[in-house]
N, C-alpha and C positions, 0 to 999 in steps of 0.2 A: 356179699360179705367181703370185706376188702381185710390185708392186713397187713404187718409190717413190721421189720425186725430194729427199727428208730429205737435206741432207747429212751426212757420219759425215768423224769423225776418229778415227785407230784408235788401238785401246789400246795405251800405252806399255806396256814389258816389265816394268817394275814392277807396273804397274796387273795383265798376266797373271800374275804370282807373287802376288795378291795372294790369290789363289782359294785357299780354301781346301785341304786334303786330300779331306775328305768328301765335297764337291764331285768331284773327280778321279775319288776311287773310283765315283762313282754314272757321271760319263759313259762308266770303262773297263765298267763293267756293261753299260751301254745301249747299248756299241759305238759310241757317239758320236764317230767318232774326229776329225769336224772339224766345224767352227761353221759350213759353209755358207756363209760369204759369201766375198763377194770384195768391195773396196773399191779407191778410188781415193784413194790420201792427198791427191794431188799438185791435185787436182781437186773443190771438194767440192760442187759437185754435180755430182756424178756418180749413174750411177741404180745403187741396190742391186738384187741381186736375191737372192731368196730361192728355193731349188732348192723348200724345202714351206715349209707356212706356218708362222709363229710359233710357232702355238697348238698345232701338231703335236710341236714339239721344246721342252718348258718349259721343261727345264735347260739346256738349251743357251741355250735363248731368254733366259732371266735373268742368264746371263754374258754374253751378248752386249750386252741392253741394259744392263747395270753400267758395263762398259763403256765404251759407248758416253756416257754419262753424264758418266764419268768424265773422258773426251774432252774434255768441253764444261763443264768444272768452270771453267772463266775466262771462257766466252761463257755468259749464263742463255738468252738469246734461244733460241741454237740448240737447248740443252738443253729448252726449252719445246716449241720447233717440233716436235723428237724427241717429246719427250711427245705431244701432239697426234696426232702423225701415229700412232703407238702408238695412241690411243685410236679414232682411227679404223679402225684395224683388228682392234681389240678382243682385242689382245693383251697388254695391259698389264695387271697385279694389284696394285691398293696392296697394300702390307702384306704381301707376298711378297717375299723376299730383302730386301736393300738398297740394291734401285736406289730405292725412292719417297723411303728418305730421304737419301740422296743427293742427289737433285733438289731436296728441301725446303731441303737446305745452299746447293746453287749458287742456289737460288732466294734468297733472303734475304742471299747475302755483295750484292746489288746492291739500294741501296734503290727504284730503280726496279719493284724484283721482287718487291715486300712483298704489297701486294694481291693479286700472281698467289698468292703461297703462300699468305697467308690463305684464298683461296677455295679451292684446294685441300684444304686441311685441312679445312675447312668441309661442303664437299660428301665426302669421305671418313668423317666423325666424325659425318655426319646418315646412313650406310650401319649394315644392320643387324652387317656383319661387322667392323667399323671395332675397332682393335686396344684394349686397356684402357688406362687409362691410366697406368699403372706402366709395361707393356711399353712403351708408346709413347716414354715418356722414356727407357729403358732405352739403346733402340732409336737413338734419336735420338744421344745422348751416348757410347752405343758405335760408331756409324760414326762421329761427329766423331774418335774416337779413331782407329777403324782408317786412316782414308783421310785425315789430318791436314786436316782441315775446322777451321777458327775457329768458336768456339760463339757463336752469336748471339744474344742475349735474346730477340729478336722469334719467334723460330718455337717458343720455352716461351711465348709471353705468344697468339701465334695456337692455340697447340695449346690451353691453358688455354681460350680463349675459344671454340674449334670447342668442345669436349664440352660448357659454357656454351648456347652456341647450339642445340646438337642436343637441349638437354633430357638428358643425363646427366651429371645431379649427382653421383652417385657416384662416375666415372670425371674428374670434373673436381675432386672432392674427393680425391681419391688422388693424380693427377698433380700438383696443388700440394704433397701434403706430400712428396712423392718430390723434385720440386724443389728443397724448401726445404732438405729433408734432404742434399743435392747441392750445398748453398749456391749455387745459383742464385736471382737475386731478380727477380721480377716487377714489370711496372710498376704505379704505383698505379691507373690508369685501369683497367688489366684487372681487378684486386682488386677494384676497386669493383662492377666489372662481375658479378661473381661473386656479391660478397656481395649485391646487390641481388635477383640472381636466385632465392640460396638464401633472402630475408626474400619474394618473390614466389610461390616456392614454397612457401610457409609452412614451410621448414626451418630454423625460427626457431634450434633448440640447435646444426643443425651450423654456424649462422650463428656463434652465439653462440662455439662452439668454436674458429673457422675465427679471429677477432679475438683473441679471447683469445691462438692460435700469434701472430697475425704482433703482437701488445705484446710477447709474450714473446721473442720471435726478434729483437725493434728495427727489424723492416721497418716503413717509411715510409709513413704513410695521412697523409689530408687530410683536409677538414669532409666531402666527400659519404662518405666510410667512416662517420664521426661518424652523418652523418644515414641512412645504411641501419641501422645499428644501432637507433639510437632507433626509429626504424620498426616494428625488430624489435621488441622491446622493449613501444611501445605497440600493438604488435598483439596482442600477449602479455597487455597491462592491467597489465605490469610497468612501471608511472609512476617509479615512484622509479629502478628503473636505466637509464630514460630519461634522467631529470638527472643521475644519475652522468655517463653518459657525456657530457652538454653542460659538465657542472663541469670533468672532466678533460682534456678537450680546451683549457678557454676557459682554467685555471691554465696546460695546457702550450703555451700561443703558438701552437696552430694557428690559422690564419687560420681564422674562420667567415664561414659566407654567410648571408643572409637565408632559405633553405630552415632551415636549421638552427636558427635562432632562434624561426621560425615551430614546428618541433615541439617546440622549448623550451615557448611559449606555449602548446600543446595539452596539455603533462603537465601546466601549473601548472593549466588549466583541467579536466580531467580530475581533478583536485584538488579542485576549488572552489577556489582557492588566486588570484582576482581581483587581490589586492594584486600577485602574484608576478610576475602574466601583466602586470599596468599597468606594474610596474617593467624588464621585458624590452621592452617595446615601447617604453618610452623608450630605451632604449637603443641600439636599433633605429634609433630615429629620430636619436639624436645620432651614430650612424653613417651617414646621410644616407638612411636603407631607408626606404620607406615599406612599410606593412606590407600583404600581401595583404588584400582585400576578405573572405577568409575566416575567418581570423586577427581580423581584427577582428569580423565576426560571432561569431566562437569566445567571445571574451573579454567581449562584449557580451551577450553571451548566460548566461555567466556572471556576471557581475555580476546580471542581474535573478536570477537564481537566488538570490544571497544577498543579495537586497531592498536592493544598492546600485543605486536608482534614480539618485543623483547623478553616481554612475561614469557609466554606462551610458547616459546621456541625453552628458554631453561627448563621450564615445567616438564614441556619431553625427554626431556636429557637427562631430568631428575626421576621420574619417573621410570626411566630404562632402566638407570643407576642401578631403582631400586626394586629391577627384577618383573616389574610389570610390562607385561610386551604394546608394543608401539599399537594400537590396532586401527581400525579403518576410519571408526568418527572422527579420531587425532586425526590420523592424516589429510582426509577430505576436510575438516573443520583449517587446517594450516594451506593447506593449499589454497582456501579461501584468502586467507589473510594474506598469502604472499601477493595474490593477485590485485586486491583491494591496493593494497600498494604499490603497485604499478609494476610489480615484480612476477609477472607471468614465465620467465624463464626457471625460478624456484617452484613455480608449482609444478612444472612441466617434470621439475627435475626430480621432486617427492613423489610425485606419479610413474614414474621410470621405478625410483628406486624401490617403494612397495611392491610393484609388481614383479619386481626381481626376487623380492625376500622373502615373496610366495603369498602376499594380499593377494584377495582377486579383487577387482575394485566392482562397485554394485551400482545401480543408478542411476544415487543421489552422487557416488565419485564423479559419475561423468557426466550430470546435469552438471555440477559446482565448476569442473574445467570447462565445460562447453562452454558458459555462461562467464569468465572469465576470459576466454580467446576469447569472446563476441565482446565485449566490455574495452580489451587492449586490442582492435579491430585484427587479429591474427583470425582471418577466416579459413587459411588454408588447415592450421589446425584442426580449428573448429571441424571441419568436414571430416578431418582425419580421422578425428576421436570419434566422429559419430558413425564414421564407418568402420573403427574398430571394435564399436559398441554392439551394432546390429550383428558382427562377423562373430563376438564375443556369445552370440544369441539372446544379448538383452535386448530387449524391445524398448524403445525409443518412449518414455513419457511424453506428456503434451507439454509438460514443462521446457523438457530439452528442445522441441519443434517449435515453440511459441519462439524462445530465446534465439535460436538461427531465423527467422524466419523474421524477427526483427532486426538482427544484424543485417541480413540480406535486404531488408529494406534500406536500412540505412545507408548500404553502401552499393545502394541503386542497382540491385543484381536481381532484378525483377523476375529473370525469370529463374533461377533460384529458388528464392521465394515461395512462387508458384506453382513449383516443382513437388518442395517440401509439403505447403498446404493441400495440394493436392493427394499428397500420400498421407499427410494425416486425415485425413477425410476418408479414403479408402481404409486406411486403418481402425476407423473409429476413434478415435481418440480426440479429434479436435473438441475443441469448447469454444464457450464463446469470447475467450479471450483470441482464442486463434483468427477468427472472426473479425474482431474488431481490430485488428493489427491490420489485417489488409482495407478493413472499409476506410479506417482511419486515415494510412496511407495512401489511397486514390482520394479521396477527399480534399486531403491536405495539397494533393497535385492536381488537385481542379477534374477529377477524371471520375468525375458524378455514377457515369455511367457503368463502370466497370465498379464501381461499390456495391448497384445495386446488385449487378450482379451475383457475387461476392452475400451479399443479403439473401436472393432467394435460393442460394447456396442453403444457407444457415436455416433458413426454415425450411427448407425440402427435408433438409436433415434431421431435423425436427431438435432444434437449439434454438431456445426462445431468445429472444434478443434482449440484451439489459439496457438501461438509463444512457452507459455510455455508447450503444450501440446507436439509439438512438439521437443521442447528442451528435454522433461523430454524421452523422446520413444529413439531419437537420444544420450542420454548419456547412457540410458541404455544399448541400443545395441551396443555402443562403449568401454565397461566397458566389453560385454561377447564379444569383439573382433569380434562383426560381423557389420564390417567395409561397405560391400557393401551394406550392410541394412539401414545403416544411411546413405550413399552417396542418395539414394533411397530415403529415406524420406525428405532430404535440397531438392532435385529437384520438390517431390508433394510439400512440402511446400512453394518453388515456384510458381507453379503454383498455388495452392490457393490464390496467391497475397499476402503473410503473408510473414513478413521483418525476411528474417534470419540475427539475433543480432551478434556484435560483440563477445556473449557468445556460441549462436549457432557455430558459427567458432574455438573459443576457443575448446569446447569440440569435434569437431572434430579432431581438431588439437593435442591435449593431447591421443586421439584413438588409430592415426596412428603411436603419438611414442610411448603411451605401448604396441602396437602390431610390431615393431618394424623397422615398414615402415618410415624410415625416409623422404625418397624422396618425397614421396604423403604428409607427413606431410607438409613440406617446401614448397610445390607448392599449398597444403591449405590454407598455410600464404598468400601464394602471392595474389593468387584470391583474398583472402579476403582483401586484400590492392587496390587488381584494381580496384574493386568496390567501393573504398572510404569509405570504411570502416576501421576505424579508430580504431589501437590494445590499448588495456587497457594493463597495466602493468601486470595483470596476464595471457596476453596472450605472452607477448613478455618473460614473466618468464616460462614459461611451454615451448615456444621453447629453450632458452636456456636449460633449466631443462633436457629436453629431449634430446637435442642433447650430453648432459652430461651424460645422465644414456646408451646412446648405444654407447658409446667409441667416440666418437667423441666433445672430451671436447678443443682441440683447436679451432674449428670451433665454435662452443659454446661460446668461449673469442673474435672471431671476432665478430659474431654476436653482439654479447653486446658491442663491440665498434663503432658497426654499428650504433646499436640503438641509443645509447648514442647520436652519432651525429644529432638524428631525436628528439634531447628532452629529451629522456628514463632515468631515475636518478637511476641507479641498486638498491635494497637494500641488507641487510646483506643475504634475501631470494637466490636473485642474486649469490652473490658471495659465498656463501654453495652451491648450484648447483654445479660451477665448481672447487668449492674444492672438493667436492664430488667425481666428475668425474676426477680428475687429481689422485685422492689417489686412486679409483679403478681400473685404468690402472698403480697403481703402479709407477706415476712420483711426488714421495715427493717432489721434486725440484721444481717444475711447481705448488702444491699447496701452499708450501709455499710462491714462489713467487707472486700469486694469494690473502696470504692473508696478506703479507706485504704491496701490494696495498690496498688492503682494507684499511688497517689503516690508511694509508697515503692518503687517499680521507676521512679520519673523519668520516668514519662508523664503526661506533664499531661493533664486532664480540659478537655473543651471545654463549648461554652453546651450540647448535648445530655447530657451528663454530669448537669450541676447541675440543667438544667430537669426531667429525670428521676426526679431526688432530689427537687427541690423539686416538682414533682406530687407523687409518692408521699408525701411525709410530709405533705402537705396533705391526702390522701386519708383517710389513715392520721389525720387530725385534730393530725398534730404539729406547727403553725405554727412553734412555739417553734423547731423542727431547721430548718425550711425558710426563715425569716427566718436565722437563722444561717450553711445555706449559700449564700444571697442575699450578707451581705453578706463571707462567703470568696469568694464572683464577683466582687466590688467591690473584694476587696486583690489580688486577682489580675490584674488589670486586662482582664476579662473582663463584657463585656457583656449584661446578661440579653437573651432576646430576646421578641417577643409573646407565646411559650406559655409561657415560664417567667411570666413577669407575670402570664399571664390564670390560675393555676393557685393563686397567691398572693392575688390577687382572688378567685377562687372558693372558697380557703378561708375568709377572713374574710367573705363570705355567707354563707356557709354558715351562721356564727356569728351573725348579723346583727346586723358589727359594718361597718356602711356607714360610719363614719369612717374607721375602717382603711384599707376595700377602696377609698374615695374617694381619699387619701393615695397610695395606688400606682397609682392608674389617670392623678393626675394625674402621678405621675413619668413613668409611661410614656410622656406626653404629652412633658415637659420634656427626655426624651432623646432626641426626634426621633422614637419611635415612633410608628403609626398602629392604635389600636384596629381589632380587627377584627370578625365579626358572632359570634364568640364570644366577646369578650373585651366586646361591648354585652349579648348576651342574658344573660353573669353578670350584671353590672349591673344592668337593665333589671328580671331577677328577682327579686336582692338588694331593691331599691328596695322589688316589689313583695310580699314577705316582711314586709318592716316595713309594712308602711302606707302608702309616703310614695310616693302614686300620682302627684303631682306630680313629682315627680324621675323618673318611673320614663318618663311621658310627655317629660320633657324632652331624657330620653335616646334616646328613639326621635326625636324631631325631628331631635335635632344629628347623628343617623347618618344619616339622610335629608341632611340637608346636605351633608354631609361625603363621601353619595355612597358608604356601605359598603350594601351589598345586605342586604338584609331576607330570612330566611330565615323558615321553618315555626314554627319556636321562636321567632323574633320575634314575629310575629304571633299567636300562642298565647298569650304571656305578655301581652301587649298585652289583647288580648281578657278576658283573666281580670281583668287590672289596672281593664277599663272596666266590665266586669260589678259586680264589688265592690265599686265606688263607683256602682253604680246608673247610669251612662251606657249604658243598654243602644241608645239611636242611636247612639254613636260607637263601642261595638262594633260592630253592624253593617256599618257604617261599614269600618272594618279586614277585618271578615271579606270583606269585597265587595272593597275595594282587593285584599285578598289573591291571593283567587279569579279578581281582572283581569291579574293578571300569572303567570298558572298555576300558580297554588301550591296543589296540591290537601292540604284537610284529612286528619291523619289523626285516631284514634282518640281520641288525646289531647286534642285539638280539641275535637273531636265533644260529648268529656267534661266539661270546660272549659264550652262552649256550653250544653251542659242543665243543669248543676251552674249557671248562672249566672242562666238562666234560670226554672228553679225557684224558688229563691232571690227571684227578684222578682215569683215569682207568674203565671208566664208557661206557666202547664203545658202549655196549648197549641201555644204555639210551640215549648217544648221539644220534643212530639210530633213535630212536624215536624220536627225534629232527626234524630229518632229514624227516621223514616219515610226521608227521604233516604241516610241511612247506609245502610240496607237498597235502596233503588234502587240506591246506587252499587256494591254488594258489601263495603260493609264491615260485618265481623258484629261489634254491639256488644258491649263487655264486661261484666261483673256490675256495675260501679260506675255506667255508665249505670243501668241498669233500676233498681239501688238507689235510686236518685236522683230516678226517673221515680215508683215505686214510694212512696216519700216523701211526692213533690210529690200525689198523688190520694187518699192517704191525710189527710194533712193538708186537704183539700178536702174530704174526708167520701165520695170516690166510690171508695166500695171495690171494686164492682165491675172498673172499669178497674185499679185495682192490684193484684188479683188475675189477672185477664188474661194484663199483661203477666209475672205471678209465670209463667202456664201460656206463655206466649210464649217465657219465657225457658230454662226447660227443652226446648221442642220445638227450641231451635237448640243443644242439646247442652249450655247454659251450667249449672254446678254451681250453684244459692245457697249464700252463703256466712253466717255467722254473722250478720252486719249484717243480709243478707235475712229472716233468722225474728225475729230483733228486730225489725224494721218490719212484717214479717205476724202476729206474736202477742203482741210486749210494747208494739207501735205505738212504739216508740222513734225514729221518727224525727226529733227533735230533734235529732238528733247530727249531720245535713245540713244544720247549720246554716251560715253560708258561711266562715265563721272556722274549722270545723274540717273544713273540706277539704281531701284529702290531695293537698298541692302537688308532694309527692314526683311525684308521677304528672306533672305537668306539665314538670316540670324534669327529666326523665326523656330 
């Protein structure tokens, strides 16, 4: 027997008609023929008692407490107390018959009684059985009906917000549009509340949907709807329908807040759109906001991104101004931009001064200045900062190690470098960018071999290699011509599932024409077309190029009409290729005609065009074409450059026509160009062709002056020029300076030396010539020993020139015609020094 001092007021006789039929039938079923209580109207507390308990008699028990309920439909108090005491003896079920919402009614007509039914709902709607929420309004709006209840906004805006709170979206997205559909309107604060959860929940479109009803429906939002959306929106990276909705809110006179303005200022920046974000934060400010400390870092940060320093420097000064402290992304973000500007002394100097003002700088500070000193090659820095980094106890990112460890390559501090990598690898830390900076960089310096090492580095490590790992291994071994090493490495890189690029192909394909294999080049092309891969201009210019540089410069002009018809627009790159290649097989006819087309397609020829031309028809002996397209350079207003000039000069040597070639050398001069040590040893030769060993000396002086490097062929022509005139000291002379700055002779020298030698009767010394070259490993050639052979004939000591006749056959050398004319017709007169073949020299 259970009992209880609750007081009850009993149900009016309307309130017992109100039961159902269904009801009726079920209690004549169950024999139920009375409700077991007995009440006291007159007395209310009086004690109930219950003959069995509640939970024994359900239907009875839910008409009873309806009821009961009902009783107390103008007191919530007593009606709660009823509840309560209900819960206490655990005989109460939300969500069973219509006494819970009944309760919810009397609860809510008292606004004293709002929080109680909020929480009710709350703790009901976090329950796993807690009703859906269609039913629930159903529910709600059909007892308002049955039991003439006033419908009150508040218990649709707490139900809304219970399935909110409980985390079901779904049942809080249905109970709104069931709502709305019922023309019941929610309040804005609950709306809000909602939609903020569904942008929290990342249920960005039912957010999306949920807005779009209440525009369409003309329910009533304010700026924080505004600003959950935009929310949504940029959470999405959907920037532009972020501004939609700031534009259409601020056209239709809703009041905005400074939240809103602020993710105004995040789209424009998310933008790069600095002008947009300066122009909102004045506005900002003439609406009296001062803007978050973040917002301003936002926009500040932006700015240095598009290299407005000027913005970006006020923006801090204004932001100090106004009370928000300077913090670390500001300063790391400006120090960026000073150095971007070439102004690495101001970041140096905002770096000093944060850490004076008590910043401690993190990381990313000291990746951004690392990365900077390496950028304005200040490596001493660089080391500095990274050794104040590690002593700071920050541990060094791969980023900051990548960034020195390519500076250090660039400035050839190999071992450096290798120092670094090496401790990022003990560290753990490398990747495969770390990786590919060193393989990349032996590659690129031909040092195959130390990549790969560097490679089984990388996979001991267990760091798989990427595309460009492999490109960078694959161009290097194609560079030392080891062709089936790179075939080798596109097939693993196959099989690793790693996409070989239309540039992997390309430098294959560029491989096998410097190595001279056309055919595999050509059928590289092809493959890489079967697969649908698709040539870039600089691939379909490297086969033409190629097929240009190994004589086959017709096929070359097919191909390129081939292309053409696949799209391919040639450029000036294009047609220098097969000018190139028509002048070096010597068909002037065929380049020329190659670059009359060009003009007549409206691509204009560059200084490689003409310098091209004008080699070639110099080569070719046709000054007359090559002055002509000198001066089409000159109406074009197109500047020759040293090689076209030294090609014009070295044709009129050739001719030795040293007016001429003196004429353009000094133009060369008069247009600010600076001879080079090619454009002196034509000279220098020229001079020494004619005679005029005085000029030939004077031009070796003024290069010395002047501080252009003296090369092999310098020094060779020099030597022959001092010979000639009998200065065999100042020859030596040269040959000695030569050999002090390691310029080792070769053959031609050698040649030069004994022919010179000879010549002034020096047979002996020339011996010694000859006897050196053999120390050094260089095997002389027939025009030595001819020479030698000459010189001992002419002396009367036949024995020695026969000799070296037997010398010269034991080292495989043929005699040639000239040798049996000096051993049998003694013709060597012809060694005389005037008809010395210079060819050899100038060679």
């Amino acid at each position: 027997m259970l009992s209880s001092s609750i007081p009850h007021k009993p149900a009016s006789s309307s309130t017992s008609s109100s039961i159902d039929e269904n009801t009726k039938a079920t209690l004549s079923i169950s024999n139920l023929v009375e409700a077991n209580l007995t009440s006291e109207p007159e007395n209310s507390t009086t004690i109930q008692t219950f003959q069995k308990p509640i939970s024994e008699n359900t239907i009875l028990s839910q008409i009873h407490v309806l009821d009961t309920f009902l009783g107390y439909r103008n007191d919530p108090l007593s009606a709660l107390n009823y509840f309560k005491h209900l819960e206490r003896q655990r005989c109460f079920v939300p969500g069973i018959g219509d006494s819970f919402f009944v309760l919810l009614h009397i609860l809510v007509s008292s606004r004293d009684f709002h929080g109680v039914a909020r929480n009710l709902l709350n703790n009901y709607l976090s329950s796993v059985s807690a009703t859906s929420g269609i039913a629930f309004v159903d529910n709600l709006i059909n007892c308002s009906e049955k039991f003439g209840f006033e419908l009150k906004p508040q218990v649709f805006n707490y139900l809304l917000n219970g399935y909110v709170r409980a985390g079901r979206c779904k049942d809080a997205t249905d109970c709104y549009y069931e709502l709305v559909s019922r023309g019941i309107v929610l309040s804005i604060p609950i709306l809000n509340y909602f939609l903020s959860s569904l942008v929290r929940a990342n249920m960005i479109d039912e957010a999306r949907d949920l807005f779009r009803d209440i525009v369409a429906n003309k329910i009533s939002y304010d700026c924080a709807t505004v600003y959950s959306m935009m929310c949504a929106s940029l959470r999405k990276g959907k920037v532009e329908e972020a501004e939609k909705y700031f534009m259409e809110a601020k056209s239709s006179g809703i009041k905005l807040d400074p939240l809103v303005y602020c993710s105004a200022i995040g789209a424009s920046c998310m933008k790069l759109e600095s002008n947009v974000a300066c122009a909102l934060m004045r506005e900002m400010k003439e609406r009296g906001w001062i803007p978050f400390e973040s917002t301003y870092t936002n926009v500040i940060c932006t700015c240095v991104k598009q290299r407005n320093m000027v913005e970006a420097l006020r923006l801090k000064d204004e932001m100090i101004s106004n009370g928000r402290s300077m913090n670390l992304i500001v300063a790391t973000s400006l120090m960026k931009g000073y150095y971007q500007q070439g102004d690495l002394s101001s970041s140096l100097a905002l770096f000093d001064k944060i850490v004076e003002d008590g910043l401690t700088p993190n990381k990313v500070t000291y990746a951004v200045l690392i990365e900077g000193c390496c950028i304005n090659r200040n490596l001493v820095k660089a080391r500095e900062l990274y050794k104040q980094m590690k002593s700071a106890g920050i541990k060094p990112t791969v980023y900051i190690a990548n960034s020195l460890i390519r500076c250090y390559l660039q400035a050839n501090l190999m071992d450096d470098a290798i120092e670094l990598y090496d401790q990022a690898v003990k560290d753990g830390i490398a990747n495969v960018f770390t990786y590919n900076n060193l393989i990349s960089w032996f590659c690129e310096s031909g040092k195959v071999d130390e990549a790969c090492k560097i490679w089984d580095k990388m996979i001991d490590e267990g760091v798989a290699p990427s595309e460009v790992s492999y490109n960078n291994l694959i161009l290097g071994n194609c560079r030392k011509g080891n062709m089936d090493v790179a075939l080798d490495l596109l097939s693993k890189m196959k099989a690793e599932n790693l996409k070989a690029t239309v540039f992997t192909y390309s430098i294959l394909i560029h491989g096998y024409f410097k190595k001279g294999e056309t055919k595999k080049a050509i059928d590289m092309f092809d493959d890489m077309v079967s697969l649908g891969i698709t040539p870039t201009d600089f691939t379909l210019n490297t086969v033409i190029s190629g097929l240009s540089k190994v004589g086959q410069t017709t096929l070359a002009k097919d191909r390129m009409e081939m292309f053409m018809a696949m799209d391919f627009t040639p450029s000036c790159m294009t047609y220098n290729s097969i000018i190139y290649g028509f002048i070096k097989e010597g068909d002037i006819n065929s380049a020329l005609a190659v670059y009359n087309e060009m003009c007549e397609r409206g691509i204009l020829p560059s200084v490689v065009t003409y310098t091209t031309l004008i080699d070639g028809f110099c080569k070719s002996e046709n000054i007359d074409l090559a002055l002509k397209m000198q001066r089409e350079m000159r109406a074009k207003g197109i500047e020759m450059d040293i090689t076209a000039y030294g090609a014009v000069i070295d044709a009129f040597c050739k001719r030795r026509d040293m007016k001429s070639a003196c004429e353009i050398f000094d133009e060369l001069l008069q247009v600010g160009l600076s001879p080079n040590t090619v454009v002196y040893n034509t000279m220098i030769g020229g001079f020494r062709d004619v005679c005029n060993m005085e000029a030939a000396l004077d031009l070796y002086k003024r290069m010395k002056n002047d501080g252009i490097q003296c090369d092999l062929r310098t020094y060779t022509t020099l030597i022959d020029v001092q010979l000639k005139d009998g200065n065999v000291g100042l020859a030596s002379d040269l040959y000695q300076e030569m050999l002090f700055k390691g310029i080792l002779p070769d053959v031609i020298t050698y040649s030069v030396l004994v022919h010179g030698l000879c010549n002034k009767g020096q047979i002996k010394n020339a011996q010694k010539i000859l006897e050196e070259m053999v120390k050094k490993g260089i095997t002389p050639n027939v025009l030595i020993y001819n020479t030698l052979i000459a010189g001992y004939f002419r002396e009367g000591n036949l024995q020695e020139a026969f000799r070296l006749h037997d010398e010269m056959l034991d080292r495989g050398l043929a005699p040639d015609d000239t040798t049996y004319d000096i051993l049998v017709s003694k013709k060597f007169t012809k060694f005389e020094e005037n008809d010395f073949p210079m060819g050899a020299v100038s060679a």
